[in-house]
C-alpha positions in Angstrom: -19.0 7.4 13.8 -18.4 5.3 11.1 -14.6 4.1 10.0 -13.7 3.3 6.8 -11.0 0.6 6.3 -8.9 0.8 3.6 -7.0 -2.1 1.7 -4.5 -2.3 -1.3 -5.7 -3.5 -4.5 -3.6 -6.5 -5.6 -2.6 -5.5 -8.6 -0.8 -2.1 -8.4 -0.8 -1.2 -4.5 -2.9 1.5 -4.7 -5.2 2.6 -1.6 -8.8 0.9 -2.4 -12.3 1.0 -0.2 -13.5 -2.5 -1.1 -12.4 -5.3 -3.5 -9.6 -6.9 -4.6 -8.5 -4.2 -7.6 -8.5 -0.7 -8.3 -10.1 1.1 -10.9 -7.1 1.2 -12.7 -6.4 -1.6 -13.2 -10.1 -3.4 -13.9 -11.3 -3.6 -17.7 -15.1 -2.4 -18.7 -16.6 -4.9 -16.7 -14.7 -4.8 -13.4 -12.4 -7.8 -14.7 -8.7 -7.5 -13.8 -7.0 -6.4 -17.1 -4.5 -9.0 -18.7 -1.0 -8.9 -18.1 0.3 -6.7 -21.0 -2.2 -4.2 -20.9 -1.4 -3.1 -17.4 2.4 -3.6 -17.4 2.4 -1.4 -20.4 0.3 1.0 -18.4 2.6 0.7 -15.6 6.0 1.1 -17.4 4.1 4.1 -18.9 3.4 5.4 -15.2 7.0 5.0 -14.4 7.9 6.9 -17.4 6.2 9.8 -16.6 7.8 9.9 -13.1 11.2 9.6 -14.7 11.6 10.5 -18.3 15.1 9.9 -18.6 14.5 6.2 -17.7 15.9 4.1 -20.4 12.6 1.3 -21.5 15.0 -1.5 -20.2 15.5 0.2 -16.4 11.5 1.0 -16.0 10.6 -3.0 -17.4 12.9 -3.9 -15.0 11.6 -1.9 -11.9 8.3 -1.9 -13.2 8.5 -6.3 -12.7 10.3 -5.9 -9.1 7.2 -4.1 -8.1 4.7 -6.4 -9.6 6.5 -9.1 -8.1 5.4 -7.7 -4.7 2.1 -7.6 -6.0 -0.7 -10.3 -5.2 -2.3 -10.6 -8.9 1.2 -10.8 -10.2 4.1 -12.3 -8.3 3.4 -16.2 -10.0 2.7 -14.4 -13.4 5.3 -15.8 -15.8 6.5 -12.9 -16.7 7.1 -11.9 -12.8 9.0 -15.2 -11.7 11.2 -15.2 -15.4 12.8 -11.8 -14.2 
């Protein structure tokens, strides 16, 4: 029987096989995406989930929750919160 073991990419949390990233959140060549690019995704995620979220409140959670994150917490953006 063969077990897989599953990790948490770095960058958003999400349940992974192997690596350090998701799919998500990899460019075209299995790079990690800059910054902007996958906050904006992110915030967009969150916005979805709550539409009535002001911009301000899902930037805002959105950065508590990369702050948790590997790829992100030393970002600049992350420790300026």
């Amino acid at each position: 029987m063969t077990t897989t073991s599953k990790t948490a990419c770095q960058s958003c949390g999400m349940p992974i096989e192997s690596g350090p990233y998701c799919q998500h959140c990899v460019d075209e060549t299995g790079a990690l995406q800059d910054f902007e690019t996958r906050f904006e995704r992110m915030v967009g995620w969150q916005q979805r989930r709550d539409p009535s979220a002001s911009r301000e409140a899902l930037e805002s959670a959105t950065l508590d929750y990369l702050a948790t994150m590997p790829a992100w917490r030393e970002h600049p953006r992350v420790t300026a919160r």
